[in-house]
C-alpha positions as CSV (number, residue, x, y, z in Angstrom):
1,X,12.7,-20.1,8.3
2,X,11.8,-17.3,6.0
3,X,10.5,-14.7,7.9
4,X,9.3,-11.8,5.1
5,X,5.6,-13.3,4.6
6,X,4.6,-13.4,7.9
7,X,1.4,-11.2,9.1
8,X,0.0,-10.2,12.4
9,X,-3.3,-10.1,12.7
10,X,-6.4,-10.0,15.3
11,X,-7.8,-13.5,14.3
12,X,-11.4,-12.7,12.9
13,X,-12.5,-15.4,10.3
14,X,-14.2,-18.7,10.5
15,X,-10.7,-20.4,9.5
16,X,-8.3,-18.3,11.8
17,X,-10.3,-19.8,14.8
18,X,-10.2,-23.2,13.6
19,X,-6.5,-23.3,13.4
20,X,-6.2,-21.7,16.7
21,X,-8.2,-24.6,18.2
22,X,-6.0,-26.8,16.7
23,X,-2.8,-25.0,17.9
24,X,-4.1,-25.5,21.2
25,X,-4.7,-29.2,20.9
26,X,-1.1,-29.4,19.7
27,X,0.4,-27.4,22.6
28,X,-1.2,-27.7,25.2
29,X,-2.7,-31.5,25.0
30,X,0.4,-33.6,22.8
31,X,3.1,-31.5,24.0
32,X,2.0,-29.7,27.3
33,X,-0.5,-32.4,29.1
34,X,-2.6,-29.9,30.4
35,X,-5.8,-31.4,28.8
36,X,-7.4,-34.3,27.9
37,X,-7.3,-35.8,24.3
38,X,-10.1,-36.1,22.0
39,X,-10.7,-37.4,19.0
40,X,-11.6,-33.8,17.1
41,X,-7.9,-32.7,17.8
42,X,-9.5,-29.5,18.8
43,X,-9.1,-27.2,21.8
44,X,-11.4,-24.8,22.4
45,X,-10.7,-22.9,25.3
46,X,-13.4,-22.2,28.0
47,X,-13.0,-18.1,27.5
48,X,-13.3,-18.7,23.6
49,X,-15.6,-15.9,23.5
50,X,-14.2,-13.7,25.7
51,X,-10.5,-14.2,24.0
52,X,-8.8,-11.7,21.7
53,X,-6.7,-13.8,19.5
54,X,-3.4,-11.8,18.4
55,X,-2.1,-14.0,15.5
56,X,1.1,-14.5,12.8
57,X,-0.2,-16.0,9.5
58,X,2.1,-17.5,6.6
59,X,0.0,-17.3,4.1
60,X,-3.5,-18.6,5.3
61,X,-1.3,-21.1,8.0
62,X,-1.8,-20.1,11.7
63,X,1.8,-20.3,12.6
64,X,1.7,-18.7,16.3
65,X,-1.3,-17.1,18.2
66,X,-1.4,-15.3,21.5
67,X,-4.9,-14.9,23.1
68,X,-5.8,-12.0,25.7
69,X,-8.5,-11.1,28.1
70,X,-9.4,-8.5,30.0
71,X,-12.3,-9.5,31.9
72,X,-12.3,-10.4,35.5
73,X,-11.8,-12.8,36.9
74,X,-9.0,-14.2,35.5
75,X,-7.9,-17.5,35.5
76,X,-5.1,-16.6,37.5
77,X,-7.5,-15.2,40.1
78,X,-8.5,-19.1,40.6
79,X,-5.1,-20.7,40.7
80,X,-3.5,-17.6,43.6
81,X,-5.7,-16.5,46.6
82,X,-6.1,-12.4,46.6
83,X,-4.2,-11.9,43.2
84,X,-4.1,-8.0,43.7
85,X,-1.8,-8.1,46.4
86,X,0.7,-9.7,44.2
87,X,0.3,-6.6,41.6
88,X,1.9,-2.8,42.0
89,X,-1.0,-0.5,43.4
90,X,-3.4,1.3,40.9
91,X,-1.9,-1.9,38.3
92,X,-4.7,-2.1,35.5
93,X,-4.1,-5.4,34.1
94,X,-5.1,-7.8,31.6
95,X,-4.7,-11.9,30.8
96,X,-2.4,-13.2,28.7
97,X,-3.3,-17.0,27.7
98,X,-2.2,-19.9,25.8
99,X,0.4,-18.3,24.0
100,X,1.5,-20.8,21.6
101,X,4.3,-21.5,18.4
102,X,4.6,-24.0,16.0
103,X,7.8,-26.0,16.5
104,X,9.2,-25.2,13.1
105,X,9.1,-21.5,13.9
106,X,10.3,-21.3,17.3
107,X,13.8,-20.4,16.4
108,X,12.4,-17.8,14.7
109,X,11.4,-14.1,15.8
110,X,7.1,-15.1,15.8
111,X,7.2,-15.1,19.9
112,X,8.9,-12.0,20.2
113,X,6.8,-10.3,17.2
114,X,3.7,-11.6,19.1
115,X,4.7,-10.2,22.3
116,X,5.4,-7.0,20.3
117,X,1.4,-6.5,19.1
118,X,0.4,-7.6,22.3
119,X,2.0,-5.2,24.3
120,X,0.8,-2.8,21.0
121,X,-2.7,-3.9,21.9
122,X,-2.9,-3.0,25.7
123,X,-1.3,0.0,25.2
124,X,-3.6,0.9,23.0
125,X,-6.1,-0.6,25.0
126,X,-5.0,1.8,28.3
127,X,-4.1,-1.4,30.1
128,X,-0.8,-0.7,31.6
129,X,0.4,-4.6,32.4
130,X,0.1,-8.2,31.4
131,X,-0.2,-11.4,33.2
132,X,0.9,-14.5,32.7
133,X,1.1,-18.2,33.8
134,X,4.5,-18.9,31.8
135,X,5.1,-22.7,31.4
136,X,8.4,-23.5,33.4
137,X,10.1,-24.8,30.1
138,X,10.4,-21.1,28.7
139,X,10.9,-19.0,32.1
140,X,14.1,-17.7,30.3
141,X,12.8,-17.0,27.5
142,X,9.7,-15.0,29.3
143,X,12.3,-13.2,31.3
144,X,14.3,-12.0,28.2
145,X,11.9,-9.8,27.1
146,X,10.5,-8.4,30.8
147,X,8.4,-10.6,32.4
148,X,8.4,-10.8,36.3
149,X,7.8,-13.8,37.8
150,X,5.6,-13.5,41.4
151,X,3.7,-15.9,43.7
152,X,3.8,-19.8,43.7
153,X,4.2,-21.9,40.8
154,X,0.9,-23.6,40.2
155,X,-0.4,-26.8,37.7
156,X,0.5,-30.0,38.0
157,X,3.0,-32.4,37.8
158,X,4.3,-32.0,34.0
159,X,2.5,-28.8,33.5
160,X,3.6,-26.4,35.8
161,X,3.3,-23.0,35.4
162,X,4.5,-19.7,36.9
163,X,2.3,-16.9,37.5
164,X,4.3,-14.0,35.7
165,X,4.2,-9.8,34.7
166,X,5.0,-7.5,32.5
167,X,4.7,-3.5,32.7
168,X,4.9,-0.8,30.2
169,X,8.4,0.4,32.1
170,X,9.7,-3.0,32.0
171,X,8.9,-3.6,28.5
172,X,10.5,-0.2,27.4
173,X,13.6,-0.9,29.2
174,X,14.3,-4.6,27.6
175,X,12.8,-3.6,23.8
176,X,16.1,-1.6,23.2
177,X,17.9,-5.0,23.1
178,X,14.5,-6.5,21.6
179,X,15.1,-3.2,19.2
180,X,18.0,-4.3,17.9
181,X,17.8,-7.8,17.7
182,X,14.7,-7.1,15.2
183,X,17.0,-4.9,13.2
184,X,19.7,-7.3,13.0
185,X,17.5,-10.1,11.7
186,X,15.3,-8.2,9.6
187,X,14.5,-9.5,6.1
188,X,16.2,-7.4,3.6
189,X,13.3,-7.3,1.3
190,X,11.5,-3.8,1.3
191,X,8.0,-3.2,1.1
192,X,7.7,-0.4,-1.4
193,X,4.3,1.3,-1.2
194,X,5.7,4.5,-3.8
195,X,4.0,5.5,-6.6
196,X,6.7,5.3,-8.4
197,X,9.2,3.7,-8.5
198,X,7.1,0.7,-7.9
199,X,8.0,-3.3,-6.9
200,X,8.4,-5.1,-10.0
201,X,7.8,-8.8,-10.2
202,X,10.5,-10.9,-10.8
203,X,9.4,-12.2,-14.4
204,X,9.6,-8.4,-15.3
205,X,13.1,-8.1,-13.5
206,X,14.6,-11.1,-15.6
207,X,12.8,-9.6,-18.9
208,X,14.6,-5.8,-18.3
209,X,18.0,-8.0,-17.4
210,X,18.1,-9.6,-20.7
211,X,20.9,-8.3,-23.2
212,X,20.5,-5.2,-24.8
213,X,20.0,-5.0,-28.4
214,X,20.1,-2.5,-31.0
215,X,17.3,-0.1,-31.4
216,X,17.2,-0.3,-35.2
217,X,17.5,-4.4,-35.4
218,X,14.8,-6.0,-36.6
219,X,14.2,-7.7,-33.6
220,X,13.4,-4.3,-31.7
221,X,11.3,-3.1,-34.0
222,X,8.9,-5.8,-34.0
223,X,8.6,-6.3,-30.5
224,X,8.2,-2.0,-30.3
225,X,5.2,-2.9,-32.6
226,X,3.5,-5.3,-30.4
227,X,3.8,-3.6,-27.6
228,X,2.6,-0.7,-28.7
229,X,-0.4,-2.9,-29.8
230,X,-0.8,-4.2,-26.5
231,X,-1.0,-0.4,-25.0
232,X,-3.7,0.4,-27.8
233,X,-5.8,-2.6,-26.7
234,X,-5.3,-2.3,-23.1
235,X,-6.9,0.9,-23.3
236,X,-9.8,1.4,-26.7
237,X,-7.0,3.6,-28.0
238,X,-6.3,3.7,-32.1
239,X,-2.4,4.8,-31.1
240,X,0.1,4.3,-28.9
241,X,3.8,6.5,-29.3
242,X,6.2,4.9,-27.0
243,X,9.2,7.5,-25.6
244,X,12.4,7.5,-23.9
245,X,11.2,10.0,-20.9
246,X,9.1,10.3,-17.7
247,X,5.5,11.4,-17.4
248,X,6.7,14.9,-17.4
249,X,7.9,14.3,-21.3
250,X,4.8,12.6,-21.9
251,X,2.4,15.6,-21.1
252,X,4.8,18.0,-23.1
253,X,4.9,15.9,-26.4
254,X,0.7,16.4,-25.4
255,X,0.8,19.8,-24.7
256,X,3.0,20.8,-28.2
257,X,0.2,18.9,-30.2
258,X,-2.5,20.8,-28.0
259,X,-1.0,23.8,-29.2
260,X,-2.2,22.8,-32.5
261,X,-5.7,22.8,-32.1
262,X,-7.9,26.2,-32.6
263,X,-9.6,28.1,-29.8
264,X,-8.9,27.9,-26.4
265,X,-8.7,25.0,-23.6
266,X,-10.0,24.6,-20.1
267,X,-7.9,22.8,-17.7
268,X,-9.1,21.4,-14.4
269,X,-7.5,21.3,-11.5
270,X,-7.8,20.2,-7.6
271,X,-4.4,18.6,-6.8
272,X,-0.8,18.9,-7.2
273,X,-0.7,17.5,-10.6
274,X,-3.7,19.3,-12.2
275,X,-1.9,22.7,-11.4
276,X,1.0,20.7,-13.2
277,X,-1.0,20.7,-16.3
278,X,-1.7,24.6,-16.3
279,X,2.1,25.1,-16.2
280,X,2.8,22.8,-19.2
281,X,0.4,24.9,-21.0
282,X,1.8,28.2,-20.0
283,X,5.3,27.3,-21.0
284,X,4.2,26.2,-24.4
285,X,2.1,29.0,-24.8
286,X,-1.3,27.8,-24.6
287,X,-4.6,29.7,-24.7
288,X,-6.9,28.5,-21.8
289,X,-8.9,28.8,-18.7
290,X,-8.9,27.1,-15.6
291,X,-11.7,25.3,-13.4
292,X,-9.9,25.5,-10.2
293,X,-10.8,23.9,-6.9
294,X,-8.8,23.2,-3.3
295,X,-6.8,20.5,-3.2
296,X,-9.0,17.5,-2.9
297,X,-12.2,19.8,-3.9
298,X,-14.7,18.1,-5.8
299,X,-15.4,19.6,-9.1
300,X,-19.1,18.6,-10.5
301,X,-19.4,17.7,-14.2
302,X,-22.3,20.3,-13.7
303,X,-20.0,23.3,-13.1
304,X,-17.3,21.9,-16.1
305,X,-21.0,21.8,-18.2
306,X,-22.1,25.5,-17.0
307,X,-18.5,26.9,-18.2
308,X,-18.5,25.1,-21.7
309,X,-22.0,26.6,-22.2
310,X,-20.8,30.3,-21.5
311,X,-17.6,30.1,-23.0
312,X,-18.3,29.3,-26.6
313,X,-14.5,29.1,-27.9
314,X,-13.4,26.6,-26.0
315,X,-12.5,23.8,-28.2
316,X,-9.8,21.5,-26.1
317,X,-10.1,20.4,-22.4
318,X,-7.0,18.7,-20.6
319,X,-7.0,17.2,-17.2
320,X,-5.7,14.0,-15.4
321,X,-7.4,11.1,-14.8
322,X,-6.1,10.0,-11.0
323,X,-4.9,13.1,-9.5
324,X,-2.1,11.3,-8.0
325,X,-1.7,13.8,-4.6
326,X,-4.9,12.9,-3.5
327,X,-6.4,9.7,-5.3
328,X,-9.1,11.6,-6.5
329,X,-10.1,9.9,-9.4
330,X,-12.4,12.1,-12.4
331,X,-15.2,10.5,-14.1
332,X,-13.6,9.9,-17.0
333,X,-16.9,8.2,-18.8
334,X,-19.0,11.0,-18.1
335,X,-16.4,14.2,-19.0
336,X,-16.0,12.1,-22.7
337,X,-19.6,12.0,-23.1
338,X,-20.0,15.9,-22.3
339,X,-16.8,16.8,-24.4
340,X,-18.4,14.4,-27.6
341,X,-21.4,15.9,-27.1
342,X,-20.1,19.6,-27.1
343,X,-17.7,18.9,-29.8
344,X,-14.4,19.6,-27.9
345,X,-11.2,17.3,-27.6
346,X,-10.3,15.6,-24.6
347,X,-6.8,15.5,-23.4
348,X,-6.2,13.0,-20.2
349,X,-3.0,12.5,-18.1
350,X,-3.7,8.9,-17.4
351,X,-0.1,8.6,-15.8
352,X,-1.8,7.4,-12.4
353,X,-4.2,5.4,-13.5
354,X,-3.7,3.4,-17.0
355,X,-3.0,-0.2,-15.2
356,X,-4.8,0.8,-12.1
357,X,-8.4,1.1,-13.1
358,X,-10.1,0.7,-16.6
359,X,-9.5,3.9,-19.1
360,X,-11.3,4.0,-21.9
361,X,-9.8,6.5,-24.6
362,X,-11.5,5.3,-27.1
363,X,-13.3,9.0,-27.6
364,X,-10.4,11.3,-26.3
365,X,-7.9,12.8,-28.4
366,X,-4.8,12.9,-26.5
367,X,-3.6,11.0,-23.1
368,X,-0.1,10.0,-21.6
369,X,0.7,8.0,-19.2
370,X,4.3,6.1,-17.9
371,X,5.9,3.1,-17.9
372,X,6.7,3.0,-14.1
373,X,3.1,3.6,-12.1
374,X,0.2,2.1,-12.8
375,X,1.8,-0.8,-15.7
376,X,3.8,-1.7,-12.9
377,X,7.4,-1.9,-15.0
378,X,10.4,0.1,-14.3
379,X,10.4,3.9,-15.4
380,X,11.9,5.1,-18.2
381,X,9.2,5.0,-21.2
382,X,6.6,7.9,-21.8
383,X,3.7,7.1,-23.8
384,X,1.4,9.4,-25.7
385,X,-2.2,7.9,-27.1
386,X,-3.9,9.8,-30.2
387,X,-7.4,8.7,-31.7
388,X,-6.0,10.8,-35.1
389,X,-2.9,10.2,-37.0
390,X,-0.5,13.3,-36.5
391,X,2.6,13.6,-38.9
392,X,5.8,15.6,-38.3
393,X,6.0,19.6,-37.3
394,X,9.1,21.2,-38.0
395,X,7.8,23.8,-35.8
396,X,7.8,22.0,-32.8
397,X,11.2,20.8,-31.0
398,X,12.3,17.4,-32.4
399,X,11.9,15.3,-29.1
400,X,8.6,17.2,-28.3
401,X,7.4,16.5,-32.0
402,X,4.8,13.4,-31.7
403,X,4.8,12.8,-35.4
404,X,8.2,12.0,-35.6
405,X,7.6,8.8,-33.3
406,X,4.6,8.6,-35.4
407,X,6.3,8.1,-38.7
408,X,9.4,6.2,-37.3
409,X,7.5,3.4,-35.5
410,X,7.9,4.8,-31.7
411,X,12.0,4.6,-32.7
412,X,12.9,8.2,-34.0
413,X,15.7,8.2,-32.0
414,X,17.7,5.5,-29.5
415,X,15.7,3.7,-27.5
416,X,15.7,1.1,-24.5
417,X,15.7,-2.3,-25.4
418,X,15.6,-3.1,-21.4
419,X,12.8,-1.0,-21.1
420,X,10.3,-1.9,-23.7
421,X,11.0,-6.0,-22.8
422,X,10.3,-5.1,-19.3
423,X,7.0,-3.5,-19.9
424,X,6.0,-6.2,-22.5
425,X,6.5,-8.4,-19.6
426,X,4.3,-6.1,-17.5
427,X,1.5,-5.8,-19.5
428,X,1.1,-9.6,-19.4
429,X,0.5,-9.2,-15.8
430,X,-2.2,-6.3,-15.3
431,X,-5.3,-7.1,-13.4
432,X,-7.5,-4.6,-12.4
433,X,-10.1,-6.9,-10.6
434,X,-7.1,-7.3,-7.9
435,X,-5.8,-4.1,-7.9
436,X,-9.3,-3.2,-7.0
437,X,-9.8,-5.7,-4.5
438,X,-6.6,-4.8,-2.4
439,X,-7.0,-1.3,-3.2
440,X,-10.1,-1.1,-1.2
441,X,-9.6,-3.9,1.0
442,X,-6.5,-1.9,2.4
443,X,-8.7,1.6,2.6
444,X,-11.1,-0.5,5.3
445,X,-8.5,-1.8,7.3
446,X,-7.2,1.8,7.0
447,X,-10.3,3.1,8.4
448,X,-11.2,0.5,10.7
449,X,-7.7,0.9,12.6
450,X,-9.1,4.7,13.5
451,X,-6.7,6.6,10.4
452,X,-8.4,9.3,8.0
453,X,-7.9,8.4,4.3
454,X,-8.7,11.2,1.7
455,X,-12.3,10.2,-0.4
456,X,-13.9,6.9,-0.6
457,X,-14.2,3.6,-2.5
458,X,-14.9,6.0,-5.4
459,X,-11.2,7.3,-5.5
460,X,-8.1,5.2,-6.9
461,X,-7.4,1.9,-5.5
462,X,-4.1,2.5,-6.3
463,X,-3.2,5.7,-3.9
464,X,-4.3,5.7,-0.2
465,X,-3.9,9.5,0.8
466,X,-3.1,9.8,4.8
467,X,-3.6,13.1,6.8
468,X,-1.2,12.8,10.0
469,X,-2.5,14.6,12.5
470,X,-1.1,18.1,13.2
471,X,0.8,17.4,16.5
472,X,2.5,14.5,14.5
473,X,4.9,15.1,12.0
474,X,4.1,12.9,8.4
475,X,8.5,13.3,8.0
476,X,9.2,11.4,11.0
477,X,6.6,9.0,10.6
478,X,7.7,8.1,7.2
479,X,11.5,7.9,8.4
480,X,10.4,5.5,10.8
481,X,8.4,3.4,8.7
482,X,11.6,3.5,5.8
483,X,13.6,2.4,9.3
484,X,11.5,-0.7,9.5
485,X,11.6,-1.4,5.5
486,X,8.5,0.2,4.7
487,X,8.7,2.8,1.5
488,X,5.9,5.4,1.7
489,X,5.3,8.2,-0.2
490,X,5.8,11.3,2.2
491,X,9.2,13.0,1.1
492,X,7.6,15.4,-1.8
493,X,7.0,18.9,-1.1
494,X,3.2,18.9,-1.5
495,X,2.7,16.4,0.9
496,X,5.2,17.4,3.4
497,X,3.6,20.6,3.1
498,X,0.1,18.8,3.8
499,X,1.2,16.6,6.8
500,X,0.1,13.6,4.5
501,X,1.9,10.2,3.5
502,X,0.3,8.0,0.8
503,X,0.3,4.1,0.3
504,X,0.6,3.6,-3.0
505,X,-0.6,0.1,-4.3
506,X,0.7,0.1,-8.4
507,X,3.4,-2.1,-7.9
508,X,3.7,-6.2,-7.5
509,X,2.1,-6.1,-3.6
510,X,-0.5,-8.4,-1.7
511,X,-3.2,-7.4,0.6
512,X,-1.0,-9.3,3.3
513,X,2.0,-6.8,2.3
514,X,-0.2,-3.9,3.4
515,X,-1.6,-5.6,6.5
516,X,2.1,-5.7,7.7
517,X,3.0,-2.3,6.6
518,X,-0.2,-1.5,8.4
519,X,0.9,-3.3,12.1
520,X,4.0,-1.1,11.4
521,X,2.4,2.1,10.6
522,X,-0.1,1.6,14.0
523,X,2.8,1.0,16.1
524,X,4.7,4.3,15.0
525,X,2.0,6.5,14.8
526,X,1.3,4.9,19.1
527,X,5.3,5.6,19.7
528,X,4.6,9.5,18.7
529,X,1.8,10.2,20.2
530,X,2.7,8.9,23.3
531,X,5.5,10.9,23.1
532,X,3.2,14.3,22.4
């Protein structure tokens, strides 16, 4: 049974409860004749509201659910006289009930996962040990994984039950085996969470697989053109220069033309990426001053507005779009209106967020963005947008000079067939109403599992920004998570430096992707700090 889609949840909607009642009707009245049948095929259990249901979904299937309670007193407490006697001193336990696994995946590792975020749960929970009545069919399978059978076995005739443990020390002491079965039968798929590279969906794998062709055929050179045309309308731009290079080429062939204008620039900057942009202008030479803030800082339209009033001269401003450290995302509407209004040309690196959110360059001079991030395609291309037509400049260097793409069609020099098919393919794909919807879907259950994410709903659905707290190290927590198959963006400088990891959501991912990344992340971020 393919494992990779599974999730683990805390059952909370209307459906999720329906199918648990039904699970129960299937264990524990047509398998396990523990209760009477009825003609709803439903089994809701008499602590219904008092149960915490711990589930694994395939897709919206129920496949296994575990429920637990924790108030007193327990059904157990009815079945053995003076249960406490039974239990080490100072023991504060909770219930485990009605754990339960569709047949088809019970050679499978839902039972032990299940166990896994239920032992996650009372920890978490301060509870130091769970009972159990374990039907007599699966004491092995109890004892495999640390549960202690005590007392007298109690049910009836066909569904018998023995009243069972399991402790925090015993649980440590059999997960190393637990530990390494998981790793063994781990799915190899990955769940890449980077900002780039990013996962690619398979039609855009089989589209960059195709054989390569000549960059001067005909055949390239149309499909250059309607890619390029696909950029343009994806975005209100009137021009689209495709090149072989990384975002970091990108903002140079945008800086060299910058270098053209008259007067001097203003370049903002609160993030890692924005300070990028004020050393591509000092390298090429550029006149300008800066509107700098901490990282993360807010900077008002207000205060950008108060330094274009007092500094007449300024004639160019250049800043990104998503500042891709933080998620910050600049309100790119309102600095066009200002710049239009004031007569000054807006540059934008839109490398973090063309494919991500809506950009609109329609009224900005000059933007890049990459292949790789936000379009969701492998990396490899650069792309330059201009709203006016630029020709050649023998004064600039020939891969920096934008009018030479402009003049030769994007193909000036060799090219990637591989590439551009790939991101043809991508571009089919792009849909910002989902990238929305998981991007801030994902920041909730982000918040409501007690972690501090950088901004709001207002910032980039597509970068998830993660303080670790400072006793905590952000390295080893992202070691672990790329242990268990989960990439995270931790291992550059700035964030290391920070304490932060990001969850980048560009790529082909699902909100369920994330909700297992998430089980994963809770469970190692528990690990270290019970070990602080």
């Amino acid at each position: 049974m393919e494992q990779t889609k599974l999730v683990y949840k805390i059952a909370s909607e209307p459906d999720e409860l329906n199918q648990i009642h039904e699970l129960n009707y299937e264990t524990f009245v047509e398998e396990i004749p523990q209760h009477q049948q009825n003609q709803d095929r439903r089994l809701v259990d008499k602590f219904d509201q008092e149960n915490i249901y711990i589930i694994a979904k395939d897709g919206e299937e129920v496949v296994g659910m575990i429920a637990l309670r924790i108030n007193r007193p327990f059904s157990l407490d009815q079945k053995l006289d003076d249960l406490d006697r039974y239990l080490p001193s100072g023991a504060k336990p909770c219930e485990v009930r009605l754990l339960s696994v569709k047949k088809s995946y019970r050679r499978t590792l839902v039972f032990y996962q299940l166990v896994n975020e239920l032992v996650g749960y009372c920890l978490e929970s301060h509870f130091d040990m769970a009972l159990i009545s374990g039907t007599d069919r699966q004491i092995k399978l109890y004892r495999r994984i640390g549960f202690e059978p005590f007392g007298e076995m109690v049910g009836k005739e066909g569904a018998m039950f023995q009243p069972m443990y399991l402790t925090k020390e015993k649980f440590e002491t059999t997960s190393i085996a637990f530990a390494k079965m998981m790793q063994r039968k781990r799915p190899a798929k990955q769940l890449n969470f980077l900002p780039g590279p990013v996962a690619i969906h398979s039609e855009v794998e089989e589209a960059f697989r195709q054989g390569a062709i000549s960059h001067r055929s005909l055949d390239f050179i149309e499909e250059m053109k309607i890619v390029r045309e696909k950029l343009c309308a994806l975005v209100n731009a009137r021009h689209a220069q495709i090149a072989v290079g990384t975002g970091t080429l990108a903002n140079d062939l945008v800086a060299a033309q910058i270098k053209k204008l008259p007067g001097r620039g203003l370049i903002l900057a609160n993030g890692e990426f924005g300070y990028r942009l004020i050393d591509h202008a000092v390298r090429l030479g550029l006149q300008f001053d800066t509107l700098e803030k901490p990282w993360n800082g807010n900077i008002p339209l207000e205060e950008v507005e108060a330094l274009l009033k007092v500094n007449k001269d300024i004639t160019w401003l250049w800043t990104v779009h998503c500042e891709t450290s933080t998620g910050y995302l600049y309100d790119l509407e309102s600095l066009t209106e200002l710049t239009k209004k004031r007569g000054i040309k807006l540059c934008v690196d839109a490398c973090s967020s063309v494919g991500i959110v809506p950009v609109d360059l329609r009224e900005v001079h000059l933007a890049s963005t990459v292949s790789g991030k936000g379009l969701a395609s492998y990396p490899g291309l650069a792309v330059v947008f201009h709203r006016e037509p630029v020709v050649p400049d023998p004064s600039i260097p020939r891969y920096l000079d934008l009018g030479q793409y402009a003049v030769a069609g994007s193909i000036p020099y060799t090219h990637s067939s591989n590439l551009v098919y790939a991101l043809h393919e991508a571009l089919k794909r792009i849909d910002f109403g989902n990238k929305t919807r998981i991007g801030n879907a994902a920041r909730r259950l982000l918040a409501d599992a007690g972690f501090t994410v950088l901004g709001d709903d207002s910032y980039s659905p597509g970068i998830l920004t993660i303080p670790i707290p400072a006793v905590i190290s952000s390295n080893e927590i992202g070691n672990k998570l790329k242990e268990e198959g989960i990439i995270t963006s931790y291992e550059s400088d700035y964030l290391l430096d920070r304490n932060w990891i990001q969850f980048a959501l560009m790529g082909e991912l699902t909100l369920a992707d994330f909700e297992s990344a998430l089980a994963v992340l809770r469970k190692t971020m528990r690990r270290k700090a019970e070990l602080v």
